[in-house]
C-alpha positions in Angstrom: -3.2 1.0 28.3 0.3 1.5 27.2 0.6 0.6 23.1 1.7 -3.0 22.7 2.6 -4.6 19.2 -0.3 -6.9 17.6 2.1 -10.3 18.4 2.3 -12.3 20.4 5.9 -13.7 19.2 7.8 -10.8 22.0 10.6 -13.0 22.4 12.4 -11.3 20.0 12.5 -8.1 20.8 11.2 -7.7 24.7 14.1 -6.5 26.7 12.3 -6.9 29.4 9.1 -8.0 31.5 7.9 -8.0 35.1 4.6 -9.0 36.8 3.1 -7.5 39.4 0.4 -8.8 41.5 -3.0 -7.1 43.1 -6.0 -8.5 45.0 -9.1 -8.4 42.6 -12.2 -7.8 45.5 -15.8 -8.3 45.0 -17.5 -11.9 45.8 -14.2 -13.3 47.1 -10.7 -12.8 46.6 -8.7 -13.4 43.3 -5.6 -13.1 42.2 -4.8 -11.2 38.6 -1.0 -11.2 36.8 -0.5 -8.0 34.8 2.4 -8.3 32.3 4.2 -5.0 32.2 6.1 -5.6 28.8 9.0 -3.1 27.7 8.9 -2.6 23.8 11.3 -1.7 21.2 10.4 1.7 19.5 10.1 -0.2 15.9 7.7 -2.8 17.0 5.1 0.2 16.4 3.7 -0.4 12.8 1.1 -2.2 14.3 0.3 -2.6 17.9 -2.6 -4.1 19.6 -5.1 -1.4 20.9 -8.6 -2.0 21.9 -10.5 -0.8 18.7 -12.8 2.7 18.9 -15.6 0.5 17.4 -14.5 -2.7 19.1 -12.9 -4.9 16.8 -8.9 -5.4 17.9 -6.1 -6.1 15.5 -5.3 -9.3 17.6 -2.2 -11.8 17.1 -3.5 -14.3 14.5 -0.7 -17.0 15.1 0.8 -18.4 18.5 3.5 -17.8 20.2 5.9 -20.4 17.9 5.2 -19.0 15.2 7.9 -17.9 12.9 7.5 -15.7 10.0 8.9 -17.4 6.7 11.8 -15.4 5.5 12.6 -13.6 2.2 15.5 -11.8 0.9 16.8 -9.9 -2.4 19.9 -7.7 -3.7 19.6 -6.0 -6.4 21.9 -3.7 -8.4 20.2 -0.8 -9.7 22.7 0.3 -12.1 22.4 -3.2 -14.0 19.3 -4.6 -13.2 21.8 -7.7 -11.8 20.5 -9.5 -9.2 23.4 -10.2 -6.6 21.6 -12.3 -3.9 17.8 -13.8 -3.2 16.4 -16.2 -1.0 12.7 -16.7 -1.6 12.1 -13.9 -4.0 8.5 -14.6 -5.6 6.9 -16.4 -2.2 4.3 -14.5 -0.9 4.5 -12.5 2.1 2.9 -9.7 4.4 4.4 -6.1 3.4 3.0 -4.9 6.3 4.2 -1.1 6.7 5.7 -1.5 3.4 2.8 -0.9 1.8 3.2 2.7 2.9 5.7 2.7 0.1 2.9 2.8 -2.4 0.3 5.0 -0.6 3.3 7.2 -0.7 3.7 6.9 -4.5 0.0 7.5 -5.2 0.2 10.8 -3.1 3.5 11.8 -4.8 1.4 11.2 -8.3 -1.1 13.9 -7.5 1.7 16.4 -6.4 3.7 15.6 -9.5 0.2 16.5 -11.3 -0.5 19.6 -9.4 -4.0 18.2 -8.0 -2.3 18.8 -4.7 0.4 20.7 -3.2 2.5 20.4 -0.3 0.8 22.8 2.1 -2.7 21.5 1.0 -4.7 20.9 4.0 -6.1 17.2 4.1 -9.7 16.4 5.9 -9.7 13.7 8.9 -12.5 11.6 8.9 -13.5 9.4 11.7 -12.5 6.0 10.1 -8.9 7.9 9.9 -8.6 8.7 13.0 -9.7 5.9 14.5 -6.4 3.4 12.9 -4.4 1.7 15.6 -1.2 2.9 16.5 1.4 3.7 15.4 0.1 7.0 14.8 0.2 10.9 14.7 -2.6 11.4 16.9 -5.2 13.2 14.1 -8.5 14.7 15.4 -11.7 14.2 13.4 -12.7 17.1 11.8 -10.0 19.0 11.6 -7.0 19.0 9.2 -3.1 17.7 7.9 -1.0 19.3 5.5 0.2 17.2 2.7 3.9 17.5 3.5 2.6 16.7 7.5 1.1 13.3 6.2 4.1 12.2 4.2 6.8 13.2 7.3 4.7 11.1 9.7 4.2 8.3 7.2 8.4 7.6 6.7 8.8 8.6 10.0 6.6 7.1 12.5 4.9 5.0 10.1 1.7 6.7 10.7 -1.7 4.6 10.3 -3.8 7.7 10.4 -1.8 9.6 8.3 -2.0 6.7 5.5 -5.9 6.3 5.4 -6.1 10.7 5.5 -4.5 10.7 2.2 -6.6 7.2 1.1 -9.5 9.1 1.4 -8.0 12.2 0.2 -7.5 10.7 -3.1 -9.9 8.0 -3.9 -13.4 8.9 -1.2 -12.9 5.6 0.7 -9.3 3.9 2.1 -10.7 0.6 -0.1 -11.2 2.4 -3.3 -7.9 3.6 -2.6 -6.3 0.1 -2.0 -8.0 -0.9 -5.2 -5.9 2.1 -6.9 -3.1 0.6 -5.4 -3.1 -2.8 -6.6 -3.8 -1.6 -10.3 -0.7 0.4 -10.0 1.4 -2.3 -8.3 0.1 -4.2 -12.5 0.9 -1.6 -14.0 4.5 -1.4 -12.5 4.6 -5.4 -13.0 4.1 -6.6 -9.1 2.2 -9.3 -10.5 2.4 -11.2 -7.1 0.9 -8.0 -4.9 -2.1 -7.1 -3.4 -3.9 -4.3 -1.1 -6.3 -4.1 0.7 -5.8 -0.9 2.7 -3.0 2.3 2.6 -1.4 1.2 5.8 -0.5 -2.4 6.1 -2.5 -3.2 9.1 -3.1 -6.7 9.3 -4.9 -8.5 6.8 -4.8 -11.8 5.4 -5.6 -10.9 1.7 -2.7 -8.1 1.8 0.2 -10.0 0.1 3.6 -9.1 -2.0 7.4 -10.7 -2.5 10.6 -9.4 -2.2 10.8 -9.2 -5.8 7.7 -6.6 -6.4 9.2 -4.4 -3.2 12.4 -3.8 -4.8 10.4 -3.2 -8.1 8.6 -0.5 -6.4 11.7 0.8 -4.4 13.5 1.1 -7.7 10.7 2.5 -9.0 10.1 5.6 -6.7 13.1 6.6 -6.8 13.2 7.1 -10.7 9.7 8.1 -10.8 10.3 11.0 -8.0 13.5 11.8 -7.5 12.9 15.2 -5.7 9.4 13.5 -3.5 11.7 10.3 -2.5 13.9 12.5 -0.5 11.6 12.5 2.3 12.6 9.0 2.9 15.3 10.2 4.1 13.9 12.6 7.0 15.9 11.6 10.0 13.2 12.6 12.4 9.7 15.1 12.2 8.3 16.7 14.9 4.6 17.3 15.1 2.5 19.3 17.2 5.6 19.3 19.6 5.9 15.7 19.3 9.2 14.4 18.2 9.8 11.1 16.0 12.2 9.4 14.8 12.8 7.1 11.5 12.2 3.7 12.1 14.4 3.4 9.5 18.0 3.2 12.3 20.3 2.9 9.1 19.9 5.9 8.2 22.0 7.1 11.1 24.5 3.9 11.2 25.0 2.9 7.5 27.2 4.9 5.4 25.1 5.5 2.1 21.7 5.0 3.0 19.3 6.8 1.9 15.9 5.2 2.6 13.3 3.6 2.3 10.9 2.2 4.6 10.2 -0.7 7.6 7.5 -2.5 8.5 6.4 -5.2 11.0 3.1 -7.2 12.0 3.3 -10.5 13.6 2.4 -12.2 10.4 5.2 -10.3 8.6 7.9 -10.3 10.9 10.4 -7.5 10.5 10.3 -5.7 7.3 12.8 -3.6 5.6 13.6 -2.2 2.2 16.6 -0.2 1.9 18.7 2.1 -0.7 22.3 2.8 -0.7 24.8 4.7 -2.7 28.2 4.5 -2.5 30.9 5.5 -5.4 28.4 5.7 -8.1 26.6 2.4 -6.8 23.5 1.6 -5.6 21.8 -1.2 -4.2 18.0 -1.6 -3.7 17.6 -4.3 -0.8 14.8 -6.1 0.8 14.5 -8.4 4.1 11.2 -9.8 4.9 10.4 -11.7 7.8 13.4 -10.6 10.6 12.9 -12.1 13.8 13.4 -8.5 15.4 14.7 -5.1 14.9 17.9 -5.7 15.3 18.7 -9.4 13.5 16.5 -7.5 10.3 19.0 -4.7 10.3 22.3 -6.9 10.9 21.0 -9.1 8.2 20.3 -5.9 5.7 23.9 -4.3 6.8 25.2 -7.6 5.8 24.0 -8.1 2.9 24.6 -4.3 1.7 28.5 -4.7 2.8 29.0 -7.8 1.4 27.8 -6.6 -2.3 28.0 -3.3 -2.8 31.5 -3.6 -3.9 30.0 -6.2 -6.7 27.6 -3.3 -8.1 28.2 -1.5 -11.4 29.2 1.7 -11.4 27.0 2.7 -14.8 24.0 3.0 -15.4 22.8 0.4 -17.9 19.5 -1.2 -16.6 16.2 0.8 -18.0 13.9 2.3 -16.1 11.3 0.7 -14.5 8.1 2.1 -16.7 4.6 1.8 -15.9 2.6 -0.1 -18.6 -0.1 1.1 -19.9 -3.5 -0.5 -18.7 -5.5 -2.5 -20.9 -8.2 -1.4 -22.8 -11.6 -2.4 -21.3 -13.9 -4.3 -24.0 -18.1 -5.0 -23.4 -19.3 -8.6 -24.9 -19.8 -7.7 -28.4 -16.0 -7.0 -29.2 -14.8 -10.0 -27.9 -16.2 -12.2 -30.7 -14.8 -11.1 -34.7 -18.2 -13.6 -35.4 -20.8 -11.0 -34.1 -22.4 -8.5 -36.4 -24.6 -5.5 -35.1 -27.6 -4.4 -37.8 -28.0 -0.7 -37.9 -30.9 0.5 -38.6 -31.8 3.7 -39.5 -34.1 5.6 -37.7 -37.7 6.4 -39.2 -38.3 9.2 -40.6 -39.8 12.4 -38.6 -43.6 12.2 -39.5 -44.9 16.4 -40.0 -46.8 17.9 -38.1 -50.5 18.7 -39.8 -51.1 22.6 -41.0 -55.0 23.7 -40.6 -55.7 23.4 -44.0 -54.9 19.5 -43.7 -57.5 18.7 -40.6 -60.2 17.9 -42.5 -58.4 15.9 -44.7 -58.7 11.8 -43.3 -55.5 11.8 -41.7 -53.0 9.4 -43.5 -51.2 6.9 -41.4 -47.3 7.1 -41.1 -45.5 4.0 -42.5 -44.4 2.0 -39.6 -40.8 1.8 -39.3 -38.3 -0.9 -40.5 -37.9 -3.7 -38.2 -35.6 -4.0 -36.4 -33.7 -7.1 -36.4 -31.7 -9.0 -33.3 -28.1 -10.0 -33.7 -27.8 -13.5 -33.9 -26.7 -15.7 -30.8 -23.2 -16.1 -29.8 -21.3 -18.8 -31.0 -21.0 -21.3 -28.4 -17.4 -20.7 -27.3 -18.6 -17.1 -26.7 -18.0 -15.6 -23.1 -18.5 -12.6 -21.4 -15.3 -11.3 -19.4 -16.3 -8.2 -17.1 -13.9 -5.9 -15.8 -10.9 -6.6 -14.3 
C-alpha cells in the first residue's frame, strides 16, 4: 500500500487522482473503485498505514472539515509582537512537537550523558510508528546525530520515539518530561502525549508557546539548533529532503520545523535573519503546503523590516520547578511530637542469671498529632 496522509481533507493538496476499475470474482461478480491518489512530499508527518498491531491512525473528522487557523510574529530582538491571529487558542502541534523531543535530546548532549556518535537501541514500539519514517529495524541501532538528521528532515516517527525511550524507558514517560519542560519554559497552554506528534486528541499547544519554544532553542543551543537547518540527509542510501521548502526559497531562513495531521492542518514555525534581525514565526492550521508557506513568506516580508536591530528582549529562561511538599507542610497548624527513642536495655552477664531478671521500663508513649483542621487538604504531586 503506497503511504497516504491520515486525512481525509486531500483537496488541498492532491494534484491529482484517477480510478481504475477491476472485476472482484468469487460468488458473483463485483465491481471495486481503487483511488490512486498522488501526494505532496510534506503531507508525510503522518500518513495513514495499517498499524503492525492493528490499530490505524485514521482521519478523525470528515471531509469538510477545516482546521481553525492560528498565527504569530514575533521579533526576537525585542520581545515585540508584530502580528497574531489566535495566539492562545488551542491547537494540534502535530510534528511540531518534534521541536521539543529535539530539545530534550539536545539537553543530554549539552550534559555529556550522550554524544553524537552514541548508538541508540530500537525497540519494537519504535519501529513500529507510522510513517513518515527512517525505516529502523528492531534490534539493532541509530546514532544520535542519525536520529536528529531524520527528525528535521523527514520528520521521522521512529526516530522521535528511539530517542523517547532512550531518555526516559517508555515514549509516555518521556512525553510526561516534555510537558514539565514545556512549564518550565512557560507554555502554560501545551501538552504531550508522545515525542512525535502523531495524532492524539489530548496533544495540544498555541502559537504563542511554539514561538516560546522556537525562541527558546535557539538561545538555549545555539551550536545543536544548526541542524535545523540541514537541507537534506541521506540514510542508508536513502535521500531526504527538509520539509522545511524555505530553506531553499527564503532568503534568511534558518529553520525550524513543519508539521501536519488532519486535525492540525499545515504546520510551520520558522526563523529568519536578515541585517541583524530576526523573526520567530508560527502558522498553524494551512490548508496545504503551499498556502502555509505563502502565508509564512508573507508574513516574514511584510515585517521583517519592522524588527529591531538590537538585542533588548531577555532570554527566555527555564524556571525552576516547584518544590514538592507531603501533607504535613502544607498546614503552619500541625505539630509533629518527637519522641525519643527508649533506651537500649543491656544484655545480662553470667553473674546476673540467677538474679530475678528486672523488667525494662516500657517506653514513653507515643502520642498522635492532632487532626487537621478542617480546611486541611492533601495536594499530591503535580
Amino acid at each position: 500500500m503506497s503511504d497516504q496522509p491520515a486525512a481525509l481533507s486531500i483537496r488541498h493538496h492532491l494534484p491529482a487522482a484517477s480510478t481504475m476499475t477491476r472485476r472482484i470474482r468469487g460468488g458473483g461478480v463485483a465491481l471495486a473503485t481503487i483511488a490512486v491518489l498522488v501526494l505532496g512530499a510534506d503531507a508525510g508527518d503522518a500518513r495513514l498505514r495499517p498499524h503492525p498491531h492493528g490499530v490505524a491512525h485514521r482521519a478523525i473528522h470528515g471531509a469538510d472539515y477545516h482546521p481553525p487557523y492560528a498565527a504569530l510574529v514575533v521579533d526576537d530582538n525585542s520581545g515585540q509582537v508584530l502580528h497574531e491571529v489566535s495566539p492562545d487558542e488551542p491547537r494540534h502541534p502535530a510534528s511540531l512537537t518534534k521541536i521539543m523531543t529535539l530539545y530534550l535530546l539536545f539537553e543530554q548532549l549539552e550534559a555529556g550523558n550522550l554524544k553524537l556518535d552514541t548508538s541508540l537501541p530500537i525497540s519494537v514500539h519504535a519501529a513500529s510508528q507510522p510513517p513518515t519514517k527512517l525505516g529502523l529495524k528492531p534490534g539493532q541501532t541509530v546514532r544520535v546525530e542519525d536520529a536528529i538528521k531524520g527528525l528535521v528532515t523527514k520528520s521521522a516517527n521512529d526516530a522521535a520515539a528511539v530517542v523517547a525511550e532512550a531518555i526516559a524507558g517508555t515514549e509516555e514517560e518521556f512525553a510526561q518530561r516534555m510537558t514539565l519542560k514545556a512549564r518550565a519554559l512557560g507554555m502554560s497552554g501545551t501538552t504531550y502525549v508522545n515525542a512525535s506528534g502523531l495524532p492524539a486528541d489530548e496533544q495540544i499547544t498555541t502559537a504563542r508557546d511554539q514561538i516560546t519554544l522556537g525562541r527558546a532553542i535557539q538561545t538555549r543551543f545555539p551550536k545543536y539548533y544548526a541542524y535545523f537547518s540541514t537541507p537534506f540527509f541521506i540514510y542508508r542510501g536513502m535521500a531526504m529532503n527538509n520539509h522545511n521548502s524555505l530553506l531553499r526559497t527564503v532568503d534568511g531562513v534558518d529553520g525550524i520545523k513543519t508539521g501536519y495531521t488532519e486535525a492540525s492542518g499545515y504546520n510551520l514555525v520558522a526563523s529568519v535573519r536578515r541585517n541583524n534581525r530576526h523573526l520567530v514565526c508560527v502558522v498553524l492550521g494551512g490548508t496545504s503546503n503551499a498556502a502555509r508557506d505563502a502565508r509564512m513568506r508573507q508574513l516574514i516580508e511584510d515585517y521583517i523590516s519592522r524588527a529591531a536591530t538590537e538585542r533588548t528582549a531577555p532570554m527566555i529562561v527555564e524556571k525552576e520547578p516547584e518544590p514538592q511538599v507531603d501533607a504535613f507542610s502544607l498546614s503552619s497548624t500541625r505539630s509533629i511530637t518527637l519522641v525519643p527513642e527508649p533506651a537500649a536495655v543491656a544484655q545480662p552477664t553470667p553473674a546476673d542469671v540467677a538474679k530475678p531478671a528486672v523488667a525494662a521500663s516500657d517506653p514513653p508513649a507515643v502520642i498522635p498529632p492532632p487532626d487537621p483542621p478542617s480546611n486541611f487538604s492533601a495536594v499530591g504531586a503535580p
